[in-house]
C-alpha positions as CSV (number, residue, x, y, z in Angstrom):
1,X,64.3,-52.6,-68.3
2,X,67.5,-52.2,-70.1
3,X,68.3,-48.8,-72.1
4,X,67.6,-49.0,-75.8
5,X,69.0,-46.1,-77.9
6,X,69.7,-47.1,-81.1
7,X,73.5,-48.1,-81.5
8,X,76.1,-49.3,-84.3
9,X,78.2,-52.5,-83.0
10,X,81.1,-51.4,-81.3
11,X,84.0,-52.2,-83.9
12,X,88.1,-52.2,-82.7
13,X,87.0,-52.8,-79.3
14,X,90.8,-54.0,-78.5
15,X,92.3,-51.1,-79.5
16,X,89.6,-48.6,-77.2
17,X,90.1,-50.7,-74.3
18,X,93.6,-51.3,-72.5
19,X,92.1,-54.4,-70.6
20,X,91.4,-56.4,-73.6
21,X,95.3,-55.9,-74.1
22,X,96.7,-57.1,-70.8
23,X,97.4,-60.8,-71.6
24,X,98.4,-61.9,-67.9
25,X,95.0,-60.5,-66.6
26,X,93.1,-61.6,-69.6
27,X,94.5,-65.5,-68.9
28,X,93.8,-65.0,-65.5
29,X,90.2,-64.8,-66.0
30,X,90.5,-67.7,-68.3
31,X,91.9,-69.7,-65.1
32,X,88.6,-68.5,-63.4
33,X,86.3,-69.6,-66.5
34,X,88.3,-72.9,-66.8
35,X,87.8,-73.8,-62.9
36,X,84.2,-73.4,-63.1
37,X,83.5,-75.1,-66.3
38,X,85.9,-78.3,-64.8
39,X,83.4,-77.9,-61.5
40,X,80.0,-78.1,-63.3
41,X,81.1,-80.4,-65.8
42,X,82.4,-82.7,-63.1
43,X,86.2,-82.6,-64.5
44,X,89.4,-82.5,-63.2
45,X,91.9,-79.9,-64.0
46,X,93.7,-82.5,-66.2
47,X,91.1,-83.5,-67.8
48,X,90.1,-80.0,-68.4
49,X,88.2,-79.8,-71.9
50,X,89.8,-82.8,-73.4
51,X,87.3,-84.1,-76.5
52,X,85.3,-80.9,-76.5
53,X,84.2,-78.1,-79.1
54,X,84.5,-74.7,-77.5
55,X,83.4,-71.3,-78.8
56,X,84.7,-67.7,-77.1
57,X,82.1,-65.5,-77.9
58,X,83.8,-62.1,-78.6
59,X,87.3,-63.4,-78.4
60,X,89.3,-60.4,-79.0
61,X,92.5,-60.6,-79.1
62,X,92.2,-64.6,-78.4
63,X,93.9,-65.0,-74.3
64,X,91.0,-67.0,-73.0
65,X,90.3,-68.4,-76.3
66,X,93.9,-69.9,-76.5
67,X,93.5,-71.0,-72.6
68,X,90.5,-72.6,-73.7
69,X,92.6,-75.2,-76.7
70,X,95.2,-74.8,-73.9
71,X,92.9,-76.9,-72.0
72,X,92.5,-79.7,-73.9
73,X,89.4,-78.8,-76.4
74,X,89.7,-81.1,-79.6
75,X,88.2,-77.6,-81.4
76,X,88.5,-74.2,-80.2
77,X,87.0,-71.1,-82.2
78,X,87.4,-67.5,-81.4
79,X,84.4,-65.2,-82.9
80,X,84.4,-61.4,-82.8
81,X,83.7,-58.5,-85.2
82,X,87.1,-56.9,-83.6
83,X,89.4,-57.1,-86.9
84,X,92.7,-55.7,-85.3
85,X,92.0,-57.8,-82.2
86,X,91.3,-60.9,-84.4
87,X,94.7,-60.0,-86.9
88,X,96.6,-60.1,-83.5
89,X,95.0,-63.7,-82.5
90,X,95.7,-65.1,-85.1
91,X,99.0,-64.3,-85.5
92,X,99.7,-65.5,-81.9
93,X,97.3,-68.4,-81.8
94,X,95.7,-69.2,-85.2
95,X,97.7,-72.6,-85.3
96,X,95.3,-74.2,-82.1
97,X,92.2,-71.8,-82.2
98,X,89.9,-71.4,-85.3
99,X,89.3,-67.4,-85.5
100,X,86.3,-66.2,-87.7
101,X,85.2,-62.6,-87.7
102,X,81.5,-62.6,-87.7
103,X,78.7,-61.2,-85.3
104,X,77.8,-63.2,-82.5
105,X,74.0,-63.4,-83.2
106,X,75.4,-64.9,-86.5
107,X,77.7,-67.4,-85.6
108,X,79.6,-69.3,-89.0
109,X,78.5,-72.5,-86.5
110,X,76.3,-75.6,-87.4
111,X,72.8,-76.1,-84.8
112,X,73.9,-78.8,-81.9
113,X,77.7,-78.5,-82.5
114,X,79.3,-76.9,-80.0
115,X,79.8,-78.4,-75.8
116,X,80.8,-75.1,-74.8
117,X,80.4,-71.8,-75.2
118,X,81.9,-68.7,-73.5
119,X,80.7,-65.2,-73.2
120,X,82.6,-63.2,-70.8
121,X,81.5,-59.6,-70.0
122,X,80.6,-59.2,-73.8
123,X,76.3,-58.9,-73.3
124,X,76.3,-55.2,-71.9
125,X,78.5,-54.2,-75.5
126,X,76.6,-55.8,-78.6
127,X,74.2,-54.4,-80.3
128,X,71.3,-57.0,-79.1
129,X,72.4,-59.5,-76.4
130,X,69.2,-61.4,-77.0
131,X,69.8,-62.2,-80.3
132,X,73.5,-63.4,-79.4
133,X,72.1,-65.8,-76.9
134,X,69.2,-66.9,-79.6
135,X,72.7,-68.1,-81.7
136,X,74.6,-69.4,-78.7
137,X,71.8,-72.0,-78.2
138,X,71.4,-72.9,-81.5
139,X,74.8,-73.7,-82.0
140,X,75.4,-75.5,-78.6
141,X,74.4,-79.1,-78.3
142,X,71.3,-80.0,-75.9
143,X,73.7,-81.1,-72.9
144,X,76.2,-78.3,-73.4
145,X,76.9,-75.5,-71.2
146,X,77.5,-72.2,-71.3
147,X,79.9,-69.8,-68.9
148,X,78.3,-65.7,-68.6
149,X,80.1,-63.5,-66.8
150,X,78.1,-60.5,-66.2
151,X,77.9,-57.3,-64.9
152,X,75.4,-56.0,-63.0
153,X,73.9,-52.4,-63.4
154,X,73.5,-51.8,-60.1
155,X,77.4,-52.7,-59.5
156,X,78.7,-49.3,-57.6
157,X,81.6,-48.4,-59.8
158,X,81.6,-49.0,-63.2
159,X,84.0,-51.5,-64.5
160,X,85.0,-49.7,-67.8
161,X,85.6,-46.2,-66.9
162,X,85.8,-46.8,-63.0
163,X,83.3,-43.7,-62.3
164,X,80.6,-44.4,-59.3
165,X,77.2,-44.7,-60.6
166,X,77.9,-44.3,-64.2
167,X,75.7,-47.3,-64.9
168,X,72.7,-46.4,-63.0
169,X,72.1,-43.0,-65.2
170,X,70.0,-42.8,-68.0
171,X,71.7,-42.4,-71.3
172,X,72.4,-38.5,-71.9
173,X,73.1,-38.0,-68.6
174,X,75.9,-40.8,-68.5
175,X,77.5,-39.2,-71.7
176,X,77.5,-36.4,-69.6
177,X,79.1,-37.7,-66.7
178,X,82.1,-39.7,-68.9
179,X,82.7,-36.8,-71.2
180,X,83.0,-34.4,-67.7
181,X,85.8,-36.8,-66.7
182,X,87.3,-37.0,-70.0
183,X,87.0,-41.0,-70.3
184,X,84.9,-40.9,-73.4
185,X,82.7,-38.9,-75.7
186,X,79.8,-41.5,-75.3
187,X,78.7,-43.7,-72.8
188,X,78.4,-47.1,-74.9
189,X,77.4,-49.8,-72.3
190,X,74.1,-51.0,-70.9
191,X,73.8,-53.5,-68.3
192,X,70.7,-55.0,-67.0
193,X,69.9,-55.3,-63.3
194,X,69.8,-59.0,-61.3
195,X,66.4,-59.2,-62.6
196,X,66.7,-58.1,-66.0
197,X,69.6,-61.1,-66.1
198,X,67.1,-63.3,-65.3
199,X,64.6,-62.4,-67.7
200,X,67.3,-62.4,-70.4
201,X,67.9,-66.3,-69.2
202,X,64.5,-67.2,-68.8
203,X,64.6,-70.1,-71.1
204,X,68.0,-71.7,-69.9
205,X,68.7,-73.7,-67.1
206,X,70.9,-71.5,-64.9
207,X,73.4,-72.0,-62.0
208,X,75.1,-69.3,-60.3
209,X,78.7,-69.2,-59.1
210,X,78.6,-66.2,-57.9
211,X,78.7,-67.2,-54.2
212,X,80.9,-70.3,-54.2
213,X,83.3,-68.6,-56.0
214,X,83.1,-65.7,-53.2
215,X,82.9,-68.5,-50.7
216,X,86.0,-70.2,-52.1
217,X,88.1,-68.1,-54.5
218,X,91.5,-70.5,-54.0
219,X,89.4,-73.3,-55.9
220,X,88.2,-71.2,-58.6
221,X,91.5,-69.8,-59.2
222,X,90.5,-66.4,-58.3
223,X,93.1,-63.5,-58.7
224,X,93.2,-62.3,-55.2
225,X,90.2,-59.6,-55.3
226,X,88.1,-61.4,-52.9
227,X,88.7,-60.0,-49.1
228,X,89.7,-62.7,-46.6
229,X,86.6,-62.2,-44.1
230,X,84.4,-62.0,-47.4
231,X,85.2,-65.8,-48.0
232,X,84.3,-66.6,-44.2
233,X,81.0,-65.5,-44.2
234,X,77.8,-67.8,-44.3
235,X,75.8,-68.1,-47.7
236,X,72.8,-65.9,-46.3
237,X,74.9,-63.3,-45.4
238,X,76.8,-63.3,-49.5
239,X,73.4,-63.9,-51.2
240,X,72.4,-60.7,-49.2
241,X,75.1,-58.8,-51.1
242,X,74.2,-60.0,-54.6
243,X,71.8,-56.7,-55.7
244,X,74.8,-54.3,-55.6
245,X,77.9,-57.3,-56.5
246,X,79.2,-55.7,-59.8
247,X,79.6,-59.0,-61.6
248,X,77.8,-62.7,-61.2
249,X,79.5,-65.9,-62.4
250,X,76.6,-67.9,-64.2
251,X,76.3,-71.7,-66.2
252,X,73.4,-72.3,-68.7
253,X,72.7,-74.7,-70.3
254,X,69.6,-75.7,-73.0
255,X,68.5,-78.9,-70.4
256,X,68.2,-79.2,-66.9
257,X,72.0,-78.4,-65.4
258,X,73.3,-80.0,-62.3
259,X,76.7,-79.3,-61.1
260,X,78.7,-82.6,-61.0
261,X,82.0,-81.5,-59.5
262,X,82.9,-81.9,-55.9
263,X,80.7,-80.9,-52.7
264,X,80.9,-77.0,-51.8
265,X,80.4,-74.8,-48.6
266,X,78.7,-72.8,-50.7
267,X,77.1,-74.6,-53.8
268,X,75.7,-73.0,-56.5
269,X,72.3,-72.3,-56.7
270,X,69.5,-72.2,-59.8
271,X,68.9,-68.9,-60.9
C-alpha cells in the first residue's frame, strides 16, 4: 500500500527540479511518448496526432506538451498548478498549446472530449493520483487512450534525488536519509509497487510497453539508456526483471485496447 501522510500539492515544481528545465531531455521523452502513442494507435510518424485533442497532464514548463501540437494534434492543452513553469510555456508555446493552470483532478475539460491524454512521471507527486485518474477518464472519450509513465517503488535508485533505496523507506526515515545527503529537507514522493500500479488501473484497459520498448529501443526513439545485450534477450527473461525496473511504459484506455501498429518481437502485453 502506498504511504499516506498528509501533504500540500507540490507548487513551483519547475523551479525545485533541474530536469523539468532541460528542454533537449524533456523533448526526448516526448519522441518516446509520441512513438508509442503512433504504435498503439496504429499511426505512422507522419501522421502522428493529426485531427486529435491532446491533454499533458502536468505540463510544466510545456516541452512535451509543444511536441505533442508539434505532432499534428488539431488541440493541444497543457494543465499544471506550476505557475512559473506555466508563465515560461506560455511565453514559448502559448500560440499552438492551450495552457490552463488548474489541478489535475479538476481538469477545466468537458466529459468525452479529449483522444489523448498524457501523464508522464506526474502520479508519485500530486496530492491524490486516484482522483487525477477519476478526471483523466472523464474527460477522455470512450476510445481514447492514455500514455503513464511510471515509476516503480521498488526501482533501486531513486530517480529524483538518485540515492539507493530512498523509495523503499517509510516516510521519516526517507526525510532522514535526503536531508543526511543534503538533497532536500523532505522527502515528497511516493510511489506504488508493480502491484499497487495495478490496483490504481484496475478499471482501465491497460497495455504495457515496458518490454517492447526494452526489446526495441531504436523504434521507440529511445535515448540510448537501454544496454545492447538488454535489447537481445528473450521476453521471459525482461518480464523477469520487471519487479525491480524503475519505470514501466503503460496505455489505458476506458474500452478494451488493442495495439494496432506493426508486429513486435516483443509485443505488449495487458496488464
Amino acid at each position: 500500500m502506498p504511504r499516506t501522510p498528509q501533504r500540500s500539492a507540490q507548487l513551483a515544481y519547475s523551479e525545485q527540479m533541474a530536469a523539468m528545465r532541460d528542454e533537449e531531455k524533456r523533448r526526448r521523452k516526448a519522441a518516446k511518448i509520441l512513438a508509442v502513442l503512433r504504435h498503439v494507435l496504429g499511426r505512422t510518424e507522419s501522421q502522428g496526432l493529426t485531427g486529435l485533442s491532446v491533454v499533458d497532464v502536468g505540463c510544466s514548463q510545456g516541452f512535451i506538451a509543444d511536441e505533442l501540437a508539434g505532432a499534428g494534434a488539431a488541440t493541444t492543452y497543457g494543465v499544471d498548478i506550476d505557475v512559473p513553469g506555466l508563465t515560461v510555456a506560455q511565453a514559448r508555446f502559448g500560440e499552438r498549446v492551450r495552457f490552463v493552470c488548474a489541478a489535475g483532478e479538476a481538469l477545466p475539460l468537458a466529459d468525452q472530449s479529449v483522444d489523448v491524454a498524457v501523464f508522464n512521471h506526474i502520479y508519485e507527486h500530486v496530492v491524490d493520483p486516484d482522483a487525477v485518474l477519476a478526471d483523466v477518464r472523464r474527460v477522455l472519450k470512450p476510445d481514447g487512450v492514455l500514455y503513464l509513465g511510471l515509476g516503480n517503488r521498488l526501482g533501486i535508485i531513486e530517480p529524483h534525488y538518485r540515492l539507493p533505496f530512498l523509495s523503499y523507506l517509510p516516510q521519516g526515515a526517507a526525510d532522514r536519509y535526503v536531508r543526511a545527503f543534503g538533497r532536500a529537507d523532505h522527502y515528497y514522493e511516493q510511489y506504488r509497487t508493480r502491484p499497487g500500479l495495478r490496483t490504481m488501473m484496475a478499471d482501465w484497459s491497460v497495455l504495457d510497453y515496458t518490454l517492447p520498448v526494452l526489446a526495441a529501443p531504436d523504434e521507440f526513439a529511445d535515448d540510448g539508456q537501454v544496454p545492447g545485450p538488454v535489447t537481445r534477450l528473450p521476453e521471459k527473461a525482461l518480464a523477469a526483471m520487471l519487479p525491480l525496473l524503475p519505470t514501466y511504459l503503460w496505455v489505458a484506455s476506458p474500452s478494451p485496447l488493442t495495439a494496432r501498429g506493426p508486429a513486435l518481437r516483443v509485443p505488449p502485453r495487458p496488464v
